[in-house]
DRENDO-1510 file (C-alpha; in Angstrom, 1 decimal, always signed):
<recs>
REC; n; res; u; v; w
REC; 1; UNK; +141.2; +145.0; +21.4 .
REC; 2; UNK; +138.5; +145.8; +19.3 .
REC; 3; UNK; +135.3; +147.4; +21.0 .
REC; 4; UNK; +132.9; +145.3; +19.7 .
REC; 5; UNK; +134.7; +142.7; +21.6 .
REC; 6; UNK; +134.7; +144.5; +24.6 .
REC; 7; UNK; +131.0; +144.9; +24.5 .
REC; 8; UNK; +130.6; +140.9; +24.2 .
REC; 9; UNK; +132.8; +140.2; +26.7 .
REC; 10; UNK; +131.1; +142.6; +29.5 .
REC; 11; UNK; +127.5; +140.8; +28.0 .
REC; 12; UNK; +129.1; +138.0; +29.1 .
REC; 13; UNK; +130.2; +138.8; +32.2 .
REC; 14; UNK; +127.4; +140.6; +33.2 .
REC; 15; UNK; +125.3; +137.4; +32.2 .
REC; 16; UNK; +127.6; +135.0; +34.3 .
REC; 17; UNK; +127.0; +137.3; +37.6 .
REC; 18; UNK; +123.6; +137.3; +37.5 .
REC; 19; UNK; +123.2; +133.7; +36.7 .
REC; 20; UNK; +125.2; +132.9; +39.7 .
REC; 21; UNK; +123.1; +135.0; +42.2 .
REC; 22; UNK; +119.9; +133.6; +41.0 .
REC; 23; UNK; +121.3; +130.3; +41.8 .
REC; 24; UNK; +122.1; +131.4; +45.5 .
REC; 25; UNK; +118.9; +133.1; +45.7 .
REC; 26; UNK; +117.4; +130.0; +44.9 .
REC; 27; UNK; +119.6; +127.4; +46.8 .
REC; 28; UNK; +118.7; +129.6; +49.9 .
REC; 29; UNK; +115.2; +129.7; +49.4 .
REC; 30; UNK; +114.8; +126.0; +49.5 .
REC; 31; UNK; +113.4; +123.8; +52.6 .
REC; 32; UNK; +115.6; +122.8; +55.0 .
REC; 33; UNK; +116.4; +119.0; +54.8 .
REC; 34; UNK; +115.5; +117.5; +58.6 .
REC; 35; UNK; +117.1; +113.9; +59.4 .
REC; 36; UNK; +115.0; +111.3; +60.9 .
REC; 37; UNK; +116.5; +108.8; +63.1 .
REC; 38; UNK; +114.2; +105.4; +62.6 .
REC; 39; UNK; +115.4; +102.2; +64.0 .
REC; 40; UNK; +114.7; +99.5; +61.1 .
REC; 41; UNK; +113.0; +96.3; +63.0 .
REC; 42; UNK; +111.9; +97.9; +66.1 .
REC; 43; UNK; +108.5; +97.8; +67.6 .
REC; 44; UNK; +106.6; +100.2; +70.4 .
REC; 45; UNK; +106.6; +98.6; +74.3 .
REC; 46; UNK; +104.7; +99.6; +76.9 .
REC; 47; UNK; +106.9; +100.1; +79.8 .
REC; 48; UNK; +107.5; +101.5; +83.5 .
REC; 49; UNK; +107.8; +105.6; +83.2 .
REC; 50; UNK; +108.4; +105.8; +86.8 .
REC; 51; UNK; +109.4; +103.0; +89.3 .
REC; 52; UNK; +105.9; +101.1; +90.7 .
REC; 53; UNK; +106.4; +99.7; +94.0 .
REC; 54; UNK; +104.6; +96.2; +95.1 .
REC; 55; UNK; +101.0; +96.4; +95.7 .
REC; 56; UNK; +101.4; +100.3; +93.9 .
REC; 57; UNK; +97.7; +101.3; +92.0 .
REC; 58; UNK; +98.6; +101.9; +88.8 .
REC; 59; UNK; +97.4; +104.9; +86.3 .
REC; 60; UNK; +97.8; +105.7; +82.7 .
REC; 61; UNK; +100.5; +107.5; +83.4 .
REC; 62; UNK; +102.6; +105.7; +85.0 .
REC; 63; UNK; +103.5; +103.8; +81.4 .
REC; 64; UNK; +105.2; +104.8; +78.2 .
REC; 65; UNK; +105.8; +103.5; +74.8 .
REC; 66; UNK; +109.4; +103.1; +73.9 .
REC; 67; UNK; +111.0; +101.1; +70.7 .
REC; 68; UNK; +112.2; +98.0; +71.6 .
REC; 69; UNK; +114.1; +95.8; +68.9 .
REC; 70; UNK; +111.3; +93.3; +67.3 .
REC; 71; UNK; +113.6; +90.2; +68.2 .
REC; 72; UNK; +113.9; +91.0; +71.7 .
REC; 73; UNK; +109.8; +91.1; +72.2 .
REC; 74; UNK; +109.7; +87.9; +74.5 .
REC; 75; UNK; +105.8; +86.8; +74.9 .
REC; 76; UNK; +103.7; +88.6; +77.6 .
REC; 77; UNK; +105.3; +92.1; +76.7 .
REC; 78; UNK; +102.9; +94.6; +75.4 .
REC; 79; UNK; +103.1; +95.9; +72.4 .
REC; 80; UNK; +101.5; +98.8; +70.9 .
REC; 81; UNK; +100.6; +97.0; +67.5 .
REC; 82; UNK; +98.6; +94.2; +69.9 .
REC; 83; UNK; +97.4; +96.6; +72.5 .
REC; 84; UNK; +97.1; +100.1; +71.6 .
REC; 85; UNK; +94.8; +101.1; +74.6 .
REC; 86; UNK; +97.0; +99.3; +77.1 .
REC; 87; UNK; +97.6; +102.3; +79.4 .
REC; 88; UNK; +93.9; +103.1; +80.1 .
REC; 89; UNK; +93.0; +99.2; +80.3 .
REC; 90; UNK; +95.8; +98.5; +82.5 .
REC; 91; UNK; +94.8; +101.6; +84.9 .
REC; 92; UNK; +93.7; +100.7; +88.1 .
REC; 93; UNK; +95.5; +97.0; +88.5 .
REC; 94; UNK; +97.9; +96.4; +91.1 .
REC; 95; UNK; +101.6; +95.5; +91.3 .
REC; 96; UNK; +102.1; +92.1; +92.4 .
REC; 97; UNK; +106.0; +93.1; +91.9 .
REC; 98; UNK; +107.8; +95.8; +91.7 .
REC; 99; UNK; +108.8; +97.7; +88.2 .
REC; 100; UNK; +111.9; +99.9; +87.3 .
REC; 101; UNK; +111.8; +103.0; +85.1 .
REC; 102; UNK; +112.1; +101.6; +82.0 .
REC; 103; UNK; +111.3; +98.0; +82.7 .
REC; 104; UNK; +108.8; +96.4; +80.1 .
REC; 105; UNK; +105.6; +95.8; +81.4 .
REC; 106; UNK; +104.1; +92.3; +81.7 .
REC; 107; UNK; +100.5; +91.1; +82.2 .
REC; 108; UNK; +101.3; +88.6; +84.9 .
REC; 109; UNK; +102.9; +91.2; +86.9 .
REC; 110; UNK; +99.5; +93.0; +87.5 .
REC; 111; UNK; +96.4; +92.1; +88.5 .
REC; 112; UNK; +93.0; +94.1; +88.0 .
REC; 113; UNK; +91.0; +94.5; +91.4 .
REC; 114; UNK; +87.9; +92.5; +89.7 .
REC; 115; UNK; +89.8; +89.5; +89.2 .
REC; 116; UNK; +90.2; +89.2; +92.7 .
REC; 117; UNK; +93.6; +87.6; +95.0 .
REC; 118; UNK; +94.5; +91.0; +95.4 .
REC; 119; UNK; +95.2; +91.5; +98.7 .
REC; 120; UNK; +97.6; +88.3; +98.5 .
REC; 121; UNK; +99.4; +89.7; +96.0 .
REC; 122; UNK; +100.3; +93.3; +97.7 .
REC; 123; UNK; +101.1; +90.9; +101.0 .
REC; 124; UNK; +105.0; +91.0; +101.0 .
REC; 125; UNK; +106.5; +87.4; +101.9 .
REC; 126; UNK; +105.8; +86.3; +104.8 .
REC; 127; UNK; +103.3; +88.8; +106.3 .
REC; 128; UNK; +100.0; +87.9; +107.2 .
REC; 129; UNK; +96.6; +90.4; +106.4 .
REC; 130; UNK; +94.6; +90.5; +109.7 .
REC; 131; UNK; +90.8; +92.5; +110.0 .
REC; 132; UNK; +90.0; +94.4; +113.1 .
REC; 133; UNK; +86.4; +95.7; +114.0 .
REC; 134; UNK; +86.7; +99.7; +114.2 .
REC; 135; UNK; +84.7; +102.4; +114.4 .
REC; 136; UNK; +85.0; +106.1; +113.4 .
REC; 137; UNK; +85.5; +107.5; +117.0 .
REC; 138; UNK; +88.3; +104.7; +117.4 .
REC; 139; UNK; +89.7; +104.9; +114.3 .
REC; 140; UNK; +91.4; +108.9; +114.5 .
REC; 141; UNK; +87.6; +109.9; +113.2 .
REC; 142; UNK; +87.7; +108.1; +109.9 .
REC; 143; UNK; +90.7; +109.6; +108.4 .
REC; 144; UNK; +93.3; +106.7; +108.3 .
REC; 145; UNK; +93.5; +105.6; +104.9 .
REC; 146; UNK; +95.1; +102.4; +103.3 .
REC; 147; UNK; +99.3; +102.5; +103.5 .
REC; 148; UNK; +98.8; +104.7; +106.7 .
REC; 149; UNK; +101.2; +103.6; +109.9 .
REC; 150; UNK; +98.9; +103.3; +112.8 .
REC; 151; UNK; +99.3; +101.9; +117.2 .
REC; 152; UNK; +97.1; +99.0; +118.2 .
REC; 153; UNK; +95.7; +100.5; +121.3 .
REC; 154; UNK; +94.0; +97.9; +123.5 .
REC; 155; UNK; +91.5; +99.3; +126.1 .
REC; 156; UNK; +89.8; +97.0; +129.1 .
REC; 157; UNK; +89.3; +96.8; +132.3 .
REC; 158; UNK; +91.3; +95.4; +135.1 .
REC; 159; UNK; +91.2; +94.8; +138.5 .
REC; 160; UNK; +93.2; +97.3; +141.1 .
REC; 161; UNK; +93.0; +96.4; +144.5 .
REC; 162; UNK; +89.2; +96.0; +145.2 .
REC; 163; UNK; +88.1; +98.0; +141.7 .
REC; 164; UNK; +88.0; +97.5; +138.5 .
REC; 165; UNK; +89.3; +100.1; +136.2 .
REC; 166; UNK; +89.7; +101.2; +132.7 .
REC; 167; UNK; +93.4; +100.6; +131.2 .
REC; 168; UNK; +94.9; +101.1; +127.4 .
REC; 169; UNK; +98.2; +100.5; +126.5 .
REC; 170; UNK; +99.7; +100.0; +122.7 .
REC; 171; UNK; +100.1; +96.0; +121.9 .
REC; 172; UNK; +100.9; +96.8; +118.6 .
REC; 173; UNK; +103.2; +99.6; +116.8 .
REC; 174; UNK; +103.8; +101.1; +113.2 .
REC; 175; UNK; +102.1; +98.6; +111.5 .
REC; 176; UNK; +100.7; +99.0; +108.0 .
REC; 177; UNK; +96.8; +99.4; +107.2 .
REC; 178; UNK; +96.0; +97.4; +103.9 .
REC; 179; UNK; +92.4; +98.6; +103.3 .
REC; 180; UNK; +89.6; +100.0; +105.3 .
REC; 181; UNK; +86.2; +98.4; +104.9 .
REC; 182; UNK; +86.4; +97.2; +101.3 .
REC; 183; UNK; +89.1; +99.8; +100.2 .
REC; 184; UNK; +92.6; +98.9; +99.2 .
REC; 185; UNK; +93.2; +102.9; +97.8 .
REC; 186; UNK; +91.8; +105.9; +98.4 .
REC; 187; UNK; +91.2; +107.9; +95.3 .
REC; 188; UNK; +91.9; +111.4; +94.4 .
REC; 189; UNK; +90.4; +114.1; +96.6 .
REC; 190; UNK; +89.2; +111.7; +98.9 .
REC; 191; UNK; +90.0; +113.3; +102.5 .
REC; 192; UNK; +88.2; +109.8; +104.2 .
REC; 193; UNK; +87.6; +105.9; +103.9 .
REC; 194; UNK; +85.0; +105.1; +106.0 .
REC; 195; UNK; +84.5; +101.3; +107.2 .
REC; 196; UNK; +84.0; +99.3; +110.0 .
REC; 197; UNK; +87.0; +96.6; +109.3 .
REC; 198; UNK; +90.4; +97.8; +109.0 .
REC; 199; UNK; +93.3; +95.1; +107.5 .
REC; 200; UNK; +96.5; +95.5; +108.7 .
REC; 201; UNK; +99.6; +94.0; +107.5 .
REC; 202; UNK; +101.1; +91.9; +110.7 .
REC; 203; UNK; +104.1; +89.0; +111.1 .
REC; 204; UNK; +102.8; +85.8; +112.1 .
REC; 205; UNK; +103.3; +87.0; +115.8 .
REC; 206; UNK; +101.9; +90.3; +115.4 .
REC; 207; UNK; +98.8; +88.1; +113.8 .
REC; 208; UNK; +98.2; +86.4; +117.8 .
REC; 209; UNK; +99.2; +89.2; +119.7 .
REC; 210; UNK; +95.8; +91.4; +117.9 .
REC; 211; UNK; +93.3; +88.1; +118.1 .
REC; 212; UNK; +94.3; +88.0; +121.8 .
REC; 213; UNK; +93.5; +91.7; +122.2 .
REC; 214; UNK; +90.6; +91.5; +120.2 .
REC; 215; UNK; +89.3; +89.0; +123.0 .
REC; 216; UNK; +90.0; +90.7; +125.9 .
REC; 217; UNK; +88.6; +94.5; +125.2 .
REC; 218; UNK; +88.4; +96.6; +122.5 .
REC; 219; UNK; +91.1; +97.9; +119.8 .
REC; 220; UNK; +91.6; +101.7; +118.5 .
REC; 221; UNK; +93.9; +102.5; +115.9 .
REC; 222; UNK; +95.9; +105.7; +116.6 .
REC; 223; UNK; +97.3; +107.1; +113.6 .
REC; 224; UNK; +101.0; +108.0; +113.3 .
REC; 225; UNK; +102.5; +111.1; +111.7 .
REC; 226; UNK; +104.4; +110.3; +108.6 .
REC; 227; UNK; +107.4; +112.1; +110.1 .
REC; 228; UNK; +108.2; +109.3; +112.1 .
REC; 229; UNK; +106.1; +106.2; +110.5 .
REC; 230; UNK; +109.1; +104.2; +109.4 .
REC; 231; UNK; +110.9; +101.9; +111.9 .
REC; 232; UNK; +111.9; +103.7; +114.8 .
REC; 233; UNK; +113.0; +101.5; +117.2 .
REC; 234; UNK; +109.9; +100.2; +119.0 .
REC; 235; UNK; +109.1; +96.8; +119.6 .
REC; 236; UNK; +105.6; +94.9; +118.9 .
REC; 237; UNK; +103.9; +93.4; +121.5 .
REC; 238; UNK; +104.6; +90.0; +121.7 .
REC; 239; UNK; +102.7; +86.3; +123.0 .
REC; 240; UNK; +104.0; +83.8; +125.5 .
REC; 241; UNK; +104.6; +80.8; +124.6 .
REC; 242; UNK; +101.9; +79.6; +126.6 .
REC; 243; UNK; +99.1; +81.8; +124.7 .
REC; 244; UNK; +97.8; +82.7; +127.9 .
REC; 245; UNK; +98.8; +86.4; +128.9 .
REC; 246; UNK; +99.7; +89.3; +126.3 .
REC; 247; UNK; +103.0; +90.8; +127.4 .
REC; 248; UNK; +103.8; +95.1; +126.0 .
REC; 249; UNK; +107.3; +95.4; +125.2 .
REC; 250; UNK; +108.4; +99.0; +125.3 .
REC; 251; UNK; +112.3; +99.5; +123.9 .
REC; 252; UNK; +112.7; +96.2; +124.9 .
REC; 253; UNK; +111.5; +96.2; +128.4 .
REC; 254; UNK; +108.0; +94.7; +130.0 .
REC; 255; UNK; +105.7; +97.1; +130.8 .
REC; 256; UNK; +102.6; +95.0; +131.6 .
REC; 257; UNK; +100.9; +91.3; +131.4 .
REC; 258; UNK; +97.0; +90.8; +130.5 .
REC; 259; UNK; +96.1; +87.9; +131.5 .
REC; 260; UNK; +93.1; +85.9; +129.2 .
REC; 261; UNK; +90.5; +84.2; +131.6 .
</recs>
């Protein structure tokens, strides 16, 4: 083989090698392409980012936007394209039902304090909202605060032998409070509600059995631990028939009769 073409041939090759790593060089230096998922014909909802209980307070927080197919908006859901500020405007209503993670939020399914029917709407079915007078030295010093569990105390007098004489016993047990005074929630860093009402939530039993005792001395609330506020056994007070005496239940056995002159 003639030298000359040698010579062309390594040119050639030498040409061909560089070429190629300037195209690597080049391919590596470029920006990563990133994929972006996008649902074609979907919309933002406002929904539940935690479960909300009936008669829960809600906050900001406690929504989230999440795409939701555009034909499956039925009206009332809120969308983000209607209602961008729905979180903060929404802060503050009340649950009159409750809401799963997830679940899309609907207008008739709160209701802002203002508006008023509140307290109707956090009443579960078939309870009854009843208003006691209190005051702070009967009322465990003015730190029971709405959704506590609290005793009924009743204290009067009554007659032993030839004197009268100062008796309390509990006609009611682990009931709900609703709201103190005008308060349905106490708000952060609040240690206190002070009021001179308290609302609790009572059966239509439990409603007679407190406006009896309210009639025949006064009521203090005790305040229970929340260790043992749910259900523990105890039984309410309950009313004869007659609606003449007031008759303590205690595990299911009568403890005492106060009569109503």
């Amino acid at each position: 083989m003639k030298k000359g073409r040698v010579v062309v041939l390594g040119i050639a090759a030498t040409a061909a090698l560089t070429a190629a790593w300037m195209a690597n060089s080049i391919v590596s230096r470029s920006p990563e392409i990133q994929e972006v998922e996008k649902t074609v014909g979907a919309t933002d909802v406002l929904v539940a980012s935690k479960d909300i209980n009936l008669g829960d307070s809600v906050r900001a927080e406690d929504f989230k936007w999440q795409q939701w197919p555009v034909d499956g908006v039925t009206p009332g859901l809120v969308t983000r394209e209607s209602q961008p500020d729905a979180p903060s405007e929404l802060s503050g209503a009340v649950a009159r039902a409750p809401f799963i993670e997830g679940e899309p939020i609907k207008d008739q399914k709160l209701i802002k304090i203002s508006e008023g029917g509140v307290m109707a709407a956090i009443l579960p079915r078939g309870m009854r909202a009843v208003s006691t007078p209190i005051q702070e030295e009967t009322a465990a010093g003015g730190f029971i605060l709405p959704n506590d569990r609290v005793d009924v105390i009743l204290s009067h007098e009554q007659a032993v032998g030839r004197k009268e004489q100062m008796v309390s016993e509990a006609v009611l047990r682990n009931v709900r409070v609703l709201a103190i005074g005008q308060a349905l929630e106490n708000e952060d860093g609040e240690k206190a509600v002070s009021g001179k009402t308290a609302t609790l939530e009572l059966t239509p039993r439990q409603a007679e059995v407190l406006t009896l005792a309210q009639s025949i001395g006064e009521i203090s609330l005790s305040l229970r631990s929340l260790a043992d506020a749910q259900t523990d056994g105890e039984a309410a007070a309950s009313i004869e028939d007659d609606s003449s005496t007031v008759k303590l239940l205690k595990y299911g056995v009568p403890s005492r009769a106060f009569g109503v002159n």
